[in-house]
ROTI-284685 format. One record per residue (C-alpha): residue number from 1; residue in one letter; chain; x, y, z. Coordinates in pm, whole numbers. Example, Ala and Ser with C-alpha at 12.3 -4.5 7.8 and 13.67 -1.06 7.14 Angstrom:
BEGIN
<i:1, aa:A, ch:A, x:1230, y:-450, z:780>
<i:2, aa:S, ch:A, x:1367, y:-106, z:714>
This chain:
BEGIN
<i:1, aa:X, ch:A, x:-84, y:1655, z:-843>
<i:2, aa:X, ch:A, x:83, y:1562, z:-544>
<i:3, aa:X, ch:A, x:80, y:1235, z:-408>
<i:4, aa:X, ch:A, x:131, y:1302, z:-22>
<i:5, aa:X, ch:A, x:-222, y:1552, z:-57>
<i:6, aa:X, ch:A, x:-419, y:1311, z:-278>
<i:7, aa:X, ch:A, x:-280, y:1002, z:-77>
<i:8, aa:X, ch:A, x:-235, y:1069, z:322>
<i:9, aa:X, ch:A, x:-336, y:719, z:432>
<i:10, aa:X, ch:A, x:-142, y:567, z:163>
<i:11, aa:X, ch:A, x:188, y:740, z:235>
<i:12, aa:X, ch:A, x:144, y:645, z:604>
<i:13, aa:X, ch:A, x:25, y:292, z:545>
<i:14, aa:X, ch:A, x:379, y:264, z:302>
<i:15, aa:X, ch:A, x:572, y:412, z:463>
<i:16, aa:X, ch:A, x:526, y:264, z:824>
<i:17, aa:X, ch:A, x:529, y:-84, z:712>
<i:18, aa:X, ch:A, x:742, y:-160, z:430>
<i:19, aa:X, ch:A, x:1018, y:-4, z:489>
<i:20, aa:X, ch:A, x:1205, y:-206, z:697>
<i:21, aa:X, ch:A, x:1009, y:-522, z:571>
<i:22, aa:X, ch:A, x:1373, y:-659, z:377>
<i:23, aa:X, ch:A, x:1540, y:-630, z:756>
<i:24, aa:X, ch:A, x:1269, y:-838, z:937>
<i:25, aa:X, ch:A, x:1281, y:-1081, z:654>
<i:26, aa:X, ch:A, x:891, y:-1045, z:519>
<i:27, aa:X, ch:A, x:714, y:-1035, z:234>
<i:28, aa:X, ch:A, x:480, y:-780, z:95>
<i:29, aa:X, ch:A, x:186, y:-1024, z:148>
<i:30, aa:X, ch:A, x:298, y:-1113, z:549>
<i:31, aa:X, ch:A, x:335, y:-720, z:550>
<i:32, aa:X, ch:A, x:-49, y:-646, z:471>
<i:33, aa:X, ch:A, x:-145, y:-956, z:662>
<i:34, aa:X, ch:A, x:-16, y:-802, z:1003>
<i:35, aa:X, ch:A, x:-151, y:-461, z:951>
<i:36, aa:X, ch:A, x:-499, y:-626, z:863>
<i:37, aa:X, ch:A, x:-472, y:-850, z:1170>
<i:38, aa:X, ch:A, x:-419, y:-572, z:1394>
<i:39, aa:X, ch:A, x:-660, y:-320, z:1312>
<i:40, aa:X, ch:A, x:-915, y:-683, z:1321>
<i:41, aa:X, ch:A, x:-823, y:-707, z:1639>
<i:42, aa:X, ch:A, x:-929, y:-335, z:1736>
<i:43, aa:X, ch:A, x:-1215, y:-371, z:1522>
<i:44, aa:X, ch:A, x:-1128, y:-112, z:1308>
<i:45, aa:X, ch:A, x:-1233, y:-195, z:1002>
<i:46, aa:X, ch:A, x:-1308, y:123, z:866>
<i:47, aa:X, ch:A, x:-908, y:194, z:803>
<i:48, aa:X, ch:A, x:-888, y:-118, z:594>
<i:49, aa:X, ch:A, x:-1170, y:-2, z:420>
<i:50, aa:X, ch:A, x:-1048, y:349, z:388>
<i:51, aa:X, ch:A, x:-692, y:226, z:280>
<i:52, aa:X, ch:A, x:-885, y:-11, z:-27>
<i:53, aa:X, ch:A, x:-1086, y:281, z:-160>
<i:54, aa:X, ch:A, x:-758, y:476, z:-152>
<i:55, aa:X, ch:A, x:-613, y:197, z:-341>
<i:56, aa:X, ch:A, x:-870, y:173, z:-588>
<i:57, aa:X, ch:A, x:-820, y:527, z:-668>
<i:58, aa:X, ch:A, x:-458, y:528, z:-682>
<i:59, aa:X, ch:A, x:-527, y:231, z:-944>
<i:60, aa:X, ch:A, x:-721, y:433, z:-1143>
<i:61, aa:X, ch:A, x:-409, y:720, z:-1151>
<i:62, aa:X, ch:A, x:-135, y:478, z:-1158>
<i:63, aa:X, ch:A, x:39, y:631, z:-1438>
<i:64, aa:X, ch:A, x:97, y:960, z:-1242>
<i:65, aa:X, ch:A, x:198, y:856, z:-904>
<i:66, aa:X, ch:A, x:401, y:529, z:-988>
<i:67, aa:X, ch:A, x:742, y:631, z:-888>
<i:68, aa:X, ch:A, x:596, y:759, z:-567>
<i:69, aa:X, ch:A, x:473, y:467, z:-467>
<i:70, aa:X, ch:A, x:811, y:343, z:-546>
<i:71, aa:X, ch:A, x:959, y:582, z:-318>
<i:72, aa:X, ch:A, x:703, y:546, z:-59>
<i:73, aa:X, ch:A, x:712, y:173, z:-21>
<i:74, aa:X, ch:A, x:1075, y:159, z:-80>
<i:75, aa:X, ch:A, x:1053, y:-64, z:-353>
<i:76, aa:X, ch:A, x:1152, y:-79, z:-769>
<i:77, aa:X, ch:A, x:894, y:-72, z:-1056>
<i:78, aa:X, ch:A, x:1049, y:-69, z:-1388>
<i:79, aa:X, ch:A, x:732, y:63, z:-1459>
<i:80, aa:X, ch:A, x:367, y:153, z:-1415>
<i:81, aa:X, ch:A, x:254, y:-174, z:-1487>
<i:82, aa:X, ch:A, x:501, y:-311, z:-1216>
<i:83, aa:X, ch:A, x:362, y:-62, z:-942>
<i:84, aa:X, ch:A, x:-13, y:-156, z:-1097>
<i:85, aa:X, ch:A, x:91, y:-528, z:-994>
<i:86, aa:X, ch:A, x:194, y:-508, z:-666>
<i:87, aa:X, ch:A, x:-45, y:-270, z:-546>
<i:88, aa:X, ch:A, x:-320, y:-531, z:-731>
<i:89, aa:X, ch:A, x:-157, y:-743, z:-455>
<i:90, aa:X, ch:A, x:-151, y:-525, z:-189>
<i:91, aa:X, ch:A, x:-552, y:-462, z:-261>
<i:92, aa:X, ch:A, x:-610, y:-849, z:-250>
<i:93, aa:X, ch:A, x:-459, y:-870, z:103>
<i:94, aa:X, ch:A, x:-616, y:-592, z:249>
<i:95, aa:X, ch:A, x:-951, y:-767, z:99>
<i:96, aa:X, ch:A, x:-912, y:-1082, z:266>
């Protein structure tokens, strides 16, 4: 399995927008907030709903790809169940 083929959007959408989230002072919430605003704005819906499905999936197959999404979103799970959390969160956001 390889995260990157099973997971395009998802390696874009982390990788473009957390990142750098600790230098502008956001948090993961204010993070998925702006990208939802702006693809609102364009009326693109269809990525949001894209990037929730890919979610869901990712969910589902959390104990594989965990320390991707890690790397990916440049953040620290201690384990599965900490990536399961956040991207729980991340999910809610994107659903609002």
């Amino acid at each position: 399995m390889s995260f990157e083929k099973d997971f395009p959007r998802l390696v874009q959408f982390f990788g473009a927008y957390f990142p750098d989230a600790d230098f502008e002072d956001l948090t993961d919430e204010e993070i998925v907030s702006e990208y939802v605003s702006k693809h609102k704005k364009y009326d693109n819906y269809q990525k949001i709903i894209q990037l929730i499905k890919d979610i869901e999936k990712l969910i589902n197959n959390i104990d594989y790809y965990w320390e991707e999404v890690g790397d990916e979103a440049n953040r620290y799970f201690e384990n599965s169940q900490d990536a399961l959390k956040w991207l729980n969160m991340i999910k809610k956001e994107l659903e609002k």
